[in-house]
PDB file of N, CA, C and O in Angstrom:
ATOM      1  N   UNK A   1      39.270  37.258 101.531  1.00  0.00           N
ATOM      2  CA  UNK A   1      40.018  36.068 101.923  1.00  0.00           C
ATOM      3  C   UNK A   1      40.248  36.072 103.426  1.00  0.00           C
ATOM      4  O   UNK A   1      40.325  37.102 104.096  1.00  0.00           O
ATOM      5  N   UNK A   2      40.352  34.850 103.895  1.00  0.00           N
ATOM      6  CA  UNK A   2      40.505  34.926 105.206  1.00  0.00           C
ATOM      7  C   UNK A   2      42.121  34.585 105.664  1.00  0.00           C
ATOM      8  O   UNK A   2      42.900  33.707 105.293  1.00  0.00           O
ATOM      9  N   UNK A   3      42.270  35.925 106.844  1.00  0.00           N
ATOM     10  CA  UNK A   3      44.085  35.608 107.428  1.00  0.00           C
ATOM     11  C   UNK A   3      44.134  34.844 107.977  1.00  0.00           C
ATOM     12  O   UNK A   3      43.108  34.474 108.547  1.00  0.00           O
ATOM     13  N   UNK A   4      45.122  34.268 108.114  1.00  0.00           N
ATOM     14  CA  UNK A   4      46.311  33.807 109.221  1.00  0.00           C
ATOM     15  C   UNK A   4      46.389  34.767 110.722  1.00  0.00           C
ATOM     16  O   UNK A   4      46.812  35.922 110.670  1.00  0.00           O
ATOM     17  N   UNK A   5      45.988  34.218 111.876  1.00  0.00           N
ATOM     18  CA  UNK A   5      46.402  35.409 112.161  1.00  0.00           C
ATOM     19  C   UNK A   5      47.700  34.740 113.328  1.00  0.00           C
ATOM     20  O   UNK A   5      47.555  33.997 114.299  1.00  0.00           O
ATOM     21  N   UNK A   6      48.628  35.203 112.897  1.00  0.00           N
ATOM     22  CA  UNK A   6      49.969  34.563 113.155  1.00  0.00           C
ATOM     23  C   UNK A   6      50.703  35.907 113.752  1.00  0.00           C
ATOM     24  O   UNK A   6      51.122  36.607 112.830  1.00  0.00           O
ATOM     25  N   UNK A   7      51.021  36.556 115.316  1.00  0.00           N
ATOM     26  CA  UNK A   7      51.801  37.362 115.694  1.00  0.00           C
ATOM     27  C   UNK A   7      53.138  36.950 115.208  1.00  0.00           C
ATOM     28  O   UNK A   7      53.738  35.882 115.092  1.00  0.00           O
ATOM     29  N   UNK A   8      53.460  38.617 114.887  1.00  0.00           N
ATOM     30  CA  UNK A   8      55.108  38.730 114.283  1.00  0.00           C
ATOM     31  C   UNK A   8      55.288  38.199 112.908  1.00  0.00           C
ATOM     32  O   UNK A   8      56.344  37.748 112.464  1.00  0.00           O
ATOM     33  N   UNK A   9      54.100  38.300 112.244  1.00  0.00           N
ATOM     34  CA  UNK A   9      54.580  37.502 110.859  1.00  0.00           C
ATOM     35  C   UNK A   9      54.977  38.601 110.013  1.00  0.00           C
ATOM     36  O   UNK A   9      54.211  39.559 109.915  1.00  0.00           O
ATOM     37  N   UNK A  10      55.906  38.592 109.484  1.00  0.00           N
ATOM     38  CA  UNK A  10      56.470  39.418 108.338  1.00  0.00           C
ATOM     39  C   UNK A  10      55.508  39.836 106.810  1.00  0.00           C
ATOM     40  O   UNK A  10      56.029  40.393 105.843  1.00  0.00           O
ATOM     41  N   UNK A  11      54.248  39.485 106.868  1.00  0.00           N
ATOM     42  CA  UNK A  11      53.243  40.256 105.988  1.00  0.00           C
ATOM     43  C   UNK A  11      52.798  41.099 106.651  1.00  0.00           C
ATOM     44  O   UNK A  11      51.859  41.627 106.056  1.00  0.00           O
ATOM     45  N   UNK A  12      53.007  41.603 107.772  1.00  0.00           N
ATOM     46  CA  UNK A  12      51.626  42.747 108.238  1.00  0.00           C
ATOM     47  C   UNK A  12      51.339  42.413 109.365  1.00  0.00           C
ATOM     48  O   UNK A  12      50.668  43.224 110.004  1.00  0.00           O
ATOM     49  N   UNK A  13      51.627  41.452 109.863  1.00  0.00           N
ATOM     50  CA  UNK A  13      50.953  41.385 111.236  1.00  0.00           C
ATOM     51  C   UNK A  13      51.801  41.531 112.435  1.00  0.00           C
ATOM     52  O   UNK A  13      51.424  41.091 113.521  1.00  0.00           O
ATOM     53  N   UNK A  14      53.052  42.194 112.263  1.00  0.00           N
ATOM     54  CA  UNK A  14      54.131  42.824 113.397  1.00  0.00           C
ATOM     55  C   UNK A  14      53.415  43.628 113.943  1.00  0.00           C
ATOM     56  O   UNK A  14      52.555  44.370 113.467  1.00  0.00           O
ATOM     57  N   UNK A  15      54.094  43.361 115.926  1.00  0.00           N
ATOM     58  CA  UNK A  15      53.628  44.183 116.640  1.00  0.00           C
ATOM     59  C   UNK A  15      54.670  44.592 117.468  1.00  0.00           C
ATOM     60  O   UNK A  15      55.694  43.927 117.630  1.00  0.00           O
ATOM     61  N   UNK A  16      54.366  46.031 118.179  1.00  0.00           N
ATOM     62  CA  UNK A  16      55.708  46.269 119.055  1.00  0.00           C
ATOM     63  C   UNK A  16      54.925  47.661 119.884  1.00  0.00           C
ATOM     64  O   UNK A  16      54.069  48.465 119.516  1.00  0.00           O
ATOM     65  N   UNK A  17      55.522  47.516 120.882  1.00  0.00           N
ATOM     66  CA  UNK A  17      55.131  48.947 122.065  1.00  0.00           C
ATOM     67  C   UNK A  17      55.377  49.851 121.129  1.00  0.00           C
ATOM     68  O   UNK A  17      55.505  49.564 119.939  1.00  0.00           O
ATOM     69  N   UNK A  18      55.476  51.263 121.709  1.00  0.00           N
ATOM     70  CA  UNK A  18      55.875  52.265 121.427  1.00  0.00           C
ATOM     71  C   UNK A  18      57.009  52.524 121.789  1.00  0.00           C
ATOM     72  O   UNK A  18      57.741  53.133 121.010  1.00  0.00           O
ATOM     73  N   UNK A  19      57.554  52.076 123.273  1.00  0.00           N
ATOM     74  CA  UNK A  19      58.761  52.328 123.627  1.00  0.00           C
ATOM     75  C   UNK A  19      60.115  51.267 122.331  1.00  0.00           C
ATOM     76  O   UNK A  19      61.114  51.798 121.846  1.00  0.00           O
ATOM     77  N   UNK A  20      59.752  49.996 122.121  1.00  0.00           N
ATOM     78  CA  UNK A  20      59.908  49.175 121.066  1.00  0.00           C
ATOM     79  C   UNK A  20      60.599  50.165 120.091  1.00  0.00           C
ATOM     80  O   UNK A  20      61.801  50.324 119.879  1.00  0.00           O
ATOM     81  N   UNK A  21      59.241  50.949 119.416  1.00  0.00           N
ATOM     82  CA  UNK A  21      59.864  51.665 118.042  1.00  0.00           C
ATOM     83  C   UNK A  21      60.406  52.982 118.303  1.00  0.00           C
ATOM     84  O   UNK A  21      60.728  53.718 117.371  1.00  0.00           O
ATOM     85  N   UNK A  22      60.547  53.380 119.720  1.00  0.00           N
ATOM     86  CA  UNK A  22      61.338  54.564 120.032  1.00  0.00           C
ATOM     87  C   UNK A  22      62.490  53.889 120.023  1.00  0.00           C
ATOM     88  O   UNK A  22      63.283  54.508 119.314  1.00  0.00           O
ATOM     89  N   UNK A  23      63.086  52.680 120.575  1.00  0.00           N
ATOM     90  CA  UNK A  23      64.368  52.193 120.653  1.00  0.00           C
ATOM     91  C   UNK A  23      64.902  51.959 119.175  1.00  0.00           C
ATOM     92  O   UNK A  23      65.911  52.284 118.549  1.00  0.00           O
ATOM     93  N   UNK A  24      64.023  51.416 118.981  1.00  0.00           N
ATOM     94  CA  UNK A  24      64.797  51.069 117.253  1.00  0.00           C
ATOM     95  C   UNK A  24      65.130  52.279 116.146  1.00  0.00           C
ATOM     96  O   UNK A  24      66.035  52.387 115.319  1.00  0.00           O
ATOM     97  N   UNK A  25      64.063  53.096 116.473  1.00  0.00           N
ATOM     98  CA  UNK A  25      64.362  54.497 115.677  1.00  0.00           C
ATOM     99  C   UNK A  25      65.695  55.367 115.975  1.00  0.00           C
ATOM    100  O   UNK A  25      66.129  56.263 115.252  1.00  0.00           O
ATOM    101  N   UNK A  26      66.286  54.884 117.270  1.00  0.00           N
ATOM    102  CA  UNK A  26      67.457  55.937 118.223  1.00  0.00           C
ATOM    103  C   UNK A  26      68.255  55.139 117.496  1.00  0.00           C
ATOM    104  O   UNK A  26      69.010  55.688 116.693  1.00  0.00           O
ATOM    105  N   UNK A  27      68.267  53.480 117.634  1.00  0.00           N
ATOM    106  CA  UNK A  27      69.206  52.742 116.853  1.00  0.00           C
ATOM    107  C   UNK A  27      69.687  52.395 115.910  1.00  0.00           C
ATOM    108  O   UNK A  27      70.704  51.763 115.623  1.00  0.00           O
ATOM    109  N   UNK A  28      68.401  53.121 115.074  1.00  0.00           N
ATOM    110  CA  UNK A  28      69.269  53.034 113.507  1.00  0.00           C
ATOM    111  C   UNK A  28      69.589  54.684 113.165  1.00  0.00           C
ATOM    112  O   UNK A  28      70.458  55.035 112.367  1.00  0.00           O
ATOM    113  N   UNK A  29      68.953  55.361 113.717  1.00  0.00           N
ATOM    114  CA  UNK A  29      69.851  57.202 113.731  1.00  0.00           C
ATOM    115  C   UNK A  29      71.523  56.687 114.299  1.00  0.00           C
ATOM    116  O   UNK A  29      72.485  56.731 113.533  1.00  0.00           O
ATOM    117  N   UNK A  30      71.604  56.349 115.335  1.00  0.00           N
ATOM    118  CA  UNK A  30      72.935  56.478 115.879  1.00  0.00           C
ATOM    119  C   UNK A  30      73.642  55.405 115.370  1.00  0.00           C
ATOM    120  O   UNK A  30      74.630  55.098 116.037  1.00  0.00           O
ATOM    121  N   UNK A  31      73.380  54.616 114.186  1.00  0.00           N
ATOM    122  CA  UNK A  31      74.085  53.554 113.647  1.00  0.00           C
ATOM    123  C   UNK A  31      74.328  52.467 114.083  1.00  0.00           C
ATOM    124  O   UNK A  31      75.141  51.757 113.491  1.00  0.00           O
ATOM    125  N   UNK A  32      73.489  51.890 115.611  1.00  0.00           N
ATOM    126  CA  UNK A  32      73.702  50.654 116.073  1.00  0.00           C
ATOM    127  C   UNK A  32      73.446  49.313 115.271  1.00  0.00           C
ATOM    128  O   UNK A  32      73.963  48.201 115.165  1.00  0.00           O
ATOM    129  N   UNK A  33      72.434  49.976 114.795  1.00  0.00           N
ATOM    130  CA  UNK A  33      72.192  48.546 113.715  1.00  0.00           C
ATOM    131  C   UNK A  33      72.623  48.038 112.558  1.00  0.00           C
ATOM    132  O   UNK A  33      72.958  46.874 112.339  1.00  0.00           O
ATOM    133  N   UNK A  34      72.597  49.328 111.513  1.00  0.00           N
ATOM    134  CA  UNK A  34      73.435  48.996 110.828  1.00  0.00           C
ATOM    135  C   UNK A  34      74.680  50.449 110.234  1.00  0.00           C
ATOM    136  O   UNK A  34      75.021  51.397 110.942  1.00  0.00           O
ATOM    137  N   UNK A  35      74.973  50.282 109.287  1.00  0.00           N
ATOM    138  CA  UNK A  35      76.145  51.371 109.499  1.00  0.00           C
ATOM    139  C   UNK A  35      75.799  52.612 108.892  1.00  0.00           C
ATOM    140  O   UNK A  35      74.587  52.534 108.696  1.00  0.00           O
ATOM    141  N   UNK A  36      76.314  53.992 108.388  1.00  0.00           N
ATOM    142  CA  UNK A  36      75.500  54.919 108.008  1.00  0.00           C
ATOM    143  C   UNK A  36      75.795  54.885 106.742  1.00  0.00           C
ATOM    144  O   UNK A  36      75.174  55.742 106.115  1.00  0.00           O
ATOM    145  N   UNK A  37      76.852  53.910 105.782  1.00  0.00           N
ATOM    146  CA  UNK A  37      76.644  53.636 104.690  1.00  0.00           C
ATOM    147  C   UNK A  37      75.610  52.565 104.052  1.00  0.00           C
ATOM    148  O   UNK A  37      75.378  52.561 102.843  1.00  0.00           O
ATOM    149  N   UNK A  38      74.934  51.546 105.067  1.00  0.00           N
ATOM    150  CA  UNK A  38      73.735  50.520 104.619  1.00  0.00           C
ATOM    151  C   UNK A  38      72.758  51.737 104.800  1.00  0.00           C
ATOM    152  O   UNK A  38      72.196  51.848 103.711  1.00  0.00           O
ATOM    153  N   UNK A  39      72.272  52.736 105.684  1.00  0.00           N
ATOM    154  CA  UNK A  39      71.427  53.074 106.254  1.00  0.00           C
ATOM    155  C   UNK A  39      70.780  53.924 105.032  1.00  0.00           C
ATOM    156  O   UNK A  39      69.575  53.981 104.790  1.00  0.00           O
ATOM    157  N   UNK A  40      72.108  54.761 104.101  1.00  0.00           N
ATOM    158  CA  UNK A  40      72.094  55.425 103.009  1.00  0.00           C
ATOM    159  C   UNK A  40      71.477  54.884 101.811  1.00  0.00           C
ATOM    160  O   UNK A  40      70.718  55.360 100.967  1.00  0.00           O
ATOM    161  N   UNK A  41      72.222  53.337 102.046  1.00  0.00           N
ATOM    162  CA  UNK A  41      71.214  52.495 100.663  1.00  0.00           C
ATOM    163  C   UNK A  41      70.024  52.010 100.383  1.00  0.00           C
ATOM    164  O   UNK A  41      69.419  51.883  99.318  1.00  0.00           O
ATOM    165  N   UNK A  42      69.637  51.628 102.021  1.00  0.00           N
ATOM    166  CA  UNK A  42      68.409  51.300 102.377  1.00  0.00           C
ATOM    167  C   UNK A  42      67.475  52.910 102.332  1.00  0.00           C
ATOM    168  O   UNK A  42      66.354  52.794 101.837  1.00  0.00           O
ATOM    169  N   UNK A  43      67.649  53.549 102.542  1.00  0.00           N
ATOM    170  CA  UNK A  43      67.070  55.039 103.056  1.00  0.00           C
ATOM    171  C   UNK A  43      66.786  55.510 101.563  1.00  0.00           C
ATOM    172  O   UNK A  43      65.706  56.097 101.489  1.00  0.00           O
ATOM    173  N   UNK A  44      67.536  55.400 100.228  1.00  0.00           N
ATOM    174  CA  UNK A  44      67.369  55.719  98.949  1.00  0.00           C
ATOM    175  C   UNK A  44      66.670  55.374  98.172  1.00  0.00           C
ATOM    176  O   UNK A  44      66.710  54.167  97.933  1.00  0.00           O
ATOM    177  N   UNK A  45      65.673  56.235  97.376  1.00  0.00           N
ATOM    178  CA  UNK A  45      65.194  55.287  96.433  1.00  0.00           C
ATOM    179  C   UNK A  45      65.669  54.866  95.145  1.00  0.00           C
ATOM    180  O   UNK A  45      66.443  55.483  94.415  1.00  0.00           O
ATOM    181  N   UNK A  46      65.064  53.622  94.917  1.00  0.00           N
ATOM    182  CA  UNK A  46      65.462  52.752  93.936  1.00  0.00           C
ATOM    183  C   UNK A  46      64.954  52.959  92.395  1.00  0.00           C
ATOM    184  O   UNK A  46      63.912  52.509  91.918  1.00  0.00           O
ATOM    185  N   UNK A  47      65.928  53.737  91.743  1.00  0.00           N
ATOM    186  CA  UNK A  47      65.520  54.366  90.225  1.00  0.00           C
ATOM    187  C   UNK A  47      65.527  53.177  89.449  1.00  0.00           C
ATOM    188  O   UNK A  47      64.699  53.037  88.549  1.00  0.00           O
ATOM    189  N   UNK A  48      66.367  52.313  89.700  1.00  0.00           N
ATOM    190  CA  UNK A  48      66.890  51.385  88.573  1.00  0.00           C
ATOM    191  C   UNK A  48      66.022  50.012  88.519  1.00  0.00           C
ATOM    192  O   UNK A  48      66.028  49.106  87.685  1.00  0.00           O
ATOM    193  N   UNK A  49      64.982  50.259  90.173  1.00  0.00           N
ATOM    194  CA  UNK A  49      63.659  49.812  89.786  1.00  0.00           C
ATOM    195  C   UNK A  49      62.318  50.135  89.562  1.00  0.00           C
ATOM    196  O   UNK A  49      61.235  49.550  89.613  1.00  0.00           O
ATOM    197  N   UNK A  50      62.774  51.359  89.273  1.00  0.00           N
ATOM    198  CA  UNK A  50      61.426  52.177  89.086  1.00  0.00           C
ATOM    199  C   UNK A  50      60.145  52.577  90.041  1.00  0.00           C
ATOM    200  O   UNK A  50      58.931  52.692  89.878  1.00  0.00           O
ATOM    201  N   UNK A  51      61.409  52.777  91.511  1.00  0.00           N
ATOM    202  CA  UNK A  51      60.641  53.092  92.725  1.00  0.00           C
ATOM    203  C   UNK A  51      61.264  54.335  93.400  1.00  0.00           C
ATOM    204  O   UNK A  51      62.106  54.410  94.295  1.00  0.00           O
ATOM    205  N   UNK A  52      60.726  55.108  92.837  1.00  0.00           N
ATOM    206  CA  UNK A  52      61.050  56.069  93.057  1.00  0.00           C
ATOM    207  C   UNK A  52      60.853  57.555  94.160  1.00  0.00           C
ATOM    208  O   UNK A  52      61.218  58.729  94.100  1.00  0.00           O
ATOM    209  N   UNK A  53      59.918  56.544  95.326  1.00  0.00           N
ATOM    210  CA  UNK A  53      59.612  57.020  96.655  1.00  0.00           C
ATOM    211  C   UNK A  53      59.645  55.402  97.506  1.00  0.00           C
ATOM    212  O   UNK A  53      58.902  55.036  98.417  1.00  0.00           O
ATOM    213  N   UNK A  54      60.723  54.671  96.873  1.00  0.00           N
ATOM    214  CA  UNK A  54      60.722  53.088  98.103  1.00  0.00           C
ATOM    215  C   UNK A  54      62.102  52.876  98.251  1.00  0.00           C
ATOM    216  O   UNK A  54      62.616  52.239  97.332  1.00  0.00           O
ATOM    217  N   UNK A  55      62.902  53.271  99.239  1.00  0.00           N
ATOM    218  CA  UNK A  55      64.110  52.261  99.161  1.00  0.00           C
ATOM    219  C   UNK A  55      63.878  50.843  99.159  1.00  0.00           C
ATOM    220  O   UNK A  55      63.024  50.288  98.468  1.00  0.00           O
ATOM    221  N   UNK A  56      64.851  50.141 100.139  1.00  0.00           N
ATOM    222  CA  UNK A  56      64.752  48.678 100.943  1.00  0.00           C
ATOM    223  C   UNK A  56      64.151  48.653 102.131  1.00  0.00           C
ATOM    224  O   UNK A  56      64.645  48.698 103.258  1.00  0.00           O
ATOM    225  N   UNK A  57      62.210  48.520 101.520  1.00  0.00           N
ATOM    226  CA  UNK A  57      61.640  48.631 102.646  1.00  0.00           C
ATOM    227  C   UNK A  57      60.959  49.560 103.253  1.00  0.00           C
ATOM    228  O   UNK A  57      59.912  49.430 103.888  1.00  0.00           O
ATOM    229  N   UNK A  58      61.771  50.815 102.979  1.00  0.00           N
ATOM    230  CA  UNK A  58      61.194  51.891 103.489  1.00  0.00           C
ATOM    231  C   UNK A  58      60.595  53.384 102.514  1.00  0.00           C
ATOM    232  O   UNK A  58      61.317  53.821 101.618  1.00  0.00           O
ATOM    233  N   UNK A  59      59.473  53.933 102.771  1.00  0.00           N
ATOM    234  CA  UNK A  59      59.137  54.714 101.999  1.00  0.00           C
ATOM    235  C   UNK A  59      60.124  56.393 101.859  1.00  0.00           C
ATOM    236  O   UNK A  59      60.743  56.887 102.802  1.00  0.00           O
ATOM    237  N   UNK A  60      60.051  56.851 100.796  1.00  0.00           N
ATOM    238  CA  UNK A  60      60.904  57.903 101.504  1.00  0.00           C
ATOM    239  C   UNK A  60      59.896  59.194 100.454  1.00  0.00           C
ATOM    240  O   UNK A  60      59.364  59.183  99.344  1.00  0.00           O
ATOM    241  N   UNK A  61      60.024  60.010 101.375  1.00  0.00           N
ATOM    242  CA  UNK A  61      59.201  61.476 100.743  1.00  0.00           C
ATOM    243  C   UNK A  61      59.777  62.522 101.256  1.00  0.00           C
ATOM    244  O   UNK A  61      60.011  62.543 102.464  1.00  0.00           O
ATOM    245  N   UNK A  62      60.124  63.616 100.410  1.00  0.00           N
ATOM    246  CA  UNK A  62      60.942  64.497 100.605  1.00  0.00           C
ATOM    247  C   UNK A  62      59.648  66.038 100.883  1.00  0.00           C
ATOM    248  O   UNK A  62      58.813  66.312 100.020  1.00  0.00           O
ATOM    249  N   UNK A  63      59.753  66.724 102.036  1.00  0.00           N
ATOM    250  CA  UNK A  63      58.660  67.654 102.754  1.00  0.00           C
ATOM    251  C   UNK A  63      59.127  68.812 102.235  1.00  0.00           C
ATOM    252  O   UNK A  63      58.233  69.508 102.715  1.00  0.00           O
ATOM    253  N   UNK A  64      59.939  69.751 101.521  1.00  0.00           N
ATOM    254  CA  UNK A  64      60.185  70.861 101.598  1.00  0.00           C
ATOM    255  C   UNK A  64      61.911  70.866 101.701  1.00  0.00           C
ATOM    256  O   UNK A  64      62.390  70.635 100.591  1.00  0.00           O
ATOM    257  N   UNK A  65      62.784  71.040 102.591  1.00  0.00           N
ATOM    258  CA  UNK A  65      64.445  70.497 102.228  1.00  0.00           C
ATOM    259  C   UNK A  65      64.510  69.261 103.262  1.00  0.00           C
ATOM    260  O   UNK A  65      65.623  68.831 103.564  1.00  0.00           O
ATOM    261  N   UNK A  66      63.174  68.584 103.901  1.00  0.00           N
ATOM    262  CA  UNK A  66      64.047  67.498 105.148  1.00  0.00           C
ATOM    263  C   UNK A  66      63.115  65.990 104.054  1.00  0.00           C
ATOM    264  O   UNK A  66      62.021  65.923 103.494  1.00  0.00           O
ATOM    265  N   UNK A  67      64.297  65.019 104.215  1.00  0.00           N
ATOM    266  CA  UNK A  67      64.429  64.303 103.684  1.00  0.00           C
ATOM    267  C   UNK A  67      63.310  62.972 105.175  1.00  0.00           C
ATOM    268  O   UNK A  67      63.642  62.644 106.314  1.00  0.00           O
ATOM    269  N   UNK A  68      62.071  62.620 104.369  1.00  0.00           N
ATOM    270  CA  UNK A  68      61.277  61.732 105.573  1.00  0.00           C
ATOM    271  C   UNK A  68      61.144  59.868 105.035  1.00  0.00           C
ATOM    272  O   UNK A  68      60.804  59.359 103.966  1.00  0.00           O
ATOM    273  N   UNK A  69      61.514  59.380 106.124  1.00  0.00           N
ATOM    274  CA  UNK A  69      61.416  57.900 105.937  1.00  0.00           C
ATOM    275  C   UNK A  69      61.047  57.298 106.751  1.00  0.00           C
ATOM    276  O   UNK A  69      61.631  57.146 107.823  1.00  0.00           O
ATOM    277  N   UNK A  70      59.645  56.654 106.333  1.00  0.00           N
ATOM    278  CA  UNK A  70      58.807  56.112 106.754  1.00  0.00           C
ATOM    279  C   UNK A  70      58.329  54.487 106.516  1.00  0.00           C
ATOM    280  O   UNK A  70      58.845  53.703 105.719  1.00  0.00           O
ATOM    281  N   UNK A  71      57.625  54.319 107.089  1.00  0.00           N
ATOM    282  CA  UNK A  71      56.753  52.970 106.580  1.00  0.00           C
ATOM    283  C   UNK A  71      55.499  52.728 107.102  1.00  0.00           C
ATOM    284  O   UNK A  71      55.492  52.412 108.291  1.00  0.00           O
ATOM    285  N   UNK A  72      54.546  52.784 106.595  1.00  0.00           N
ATOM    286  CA  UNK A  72      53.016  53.145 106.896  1.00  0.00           C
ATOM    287  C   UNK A  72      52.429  51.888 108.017  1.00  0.00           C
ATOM    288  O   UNK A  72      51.604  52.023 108.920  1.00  0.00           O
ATOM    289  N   UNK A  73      53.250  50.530 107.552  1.00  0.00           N
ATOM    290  CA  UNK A  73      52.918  49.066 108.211  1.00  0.00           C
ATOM    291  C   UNK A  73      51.538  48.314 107.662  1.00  0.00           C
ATOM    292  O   UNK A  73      50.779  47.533 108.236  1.00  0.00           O
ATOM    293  N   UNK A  74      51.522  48.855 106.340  1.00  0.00           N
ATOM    294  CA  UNK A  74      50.819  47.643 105.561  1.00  0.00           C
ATOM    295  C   UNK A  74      51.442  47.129 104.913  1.00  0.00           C
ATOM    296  O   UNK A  74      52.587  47.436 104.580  1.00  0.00           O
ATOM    297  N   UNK A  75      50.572  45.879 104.465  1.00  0.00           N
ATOM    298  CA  UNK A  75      51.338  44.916 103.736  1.00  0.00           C
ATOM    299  C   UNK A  75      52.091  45.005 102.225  1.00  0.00           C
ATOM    300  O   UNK A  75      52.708  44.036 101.784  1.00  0.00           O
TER     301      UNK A  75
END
């Protein structure tokens, strides 16, 4: 099928520097964005939908005892 190709669209086609996702990564560690009780809900995965490496959004995989959350940036 053929895309859209539409910058910043919320399927997949977000873009940002590096410095970009260094800022945002400091900002949601130090709670600027949102608080460290959303950060907890979002950061968790979701049993009760049967996702059980996805919070809200974000992937989460556990390495050995450090807890990793990610998002690969596909659609």
């Amino acid at each position: 099928t053929d895309r859209v190709n539409i910058k910043g669209s919320p399927a997949g086609l977000g873009y940002a520097t590096v410095k970009d996702m260094f800022q945002f990564s400091r900002a949601l560690k130090q709670n600027i964005l949102i608080t460290e009780q959303t950060k907890q809900l979002i950061f968790s995965p979701k049993e009760e939908l049967n996702a059980r490496r996805y919070g809200y959004g974000f992937q989460i995989r556990t390495i050995g005892d450090k807890k990793i959350v990610l998002h690969t940036g596909g659609i």
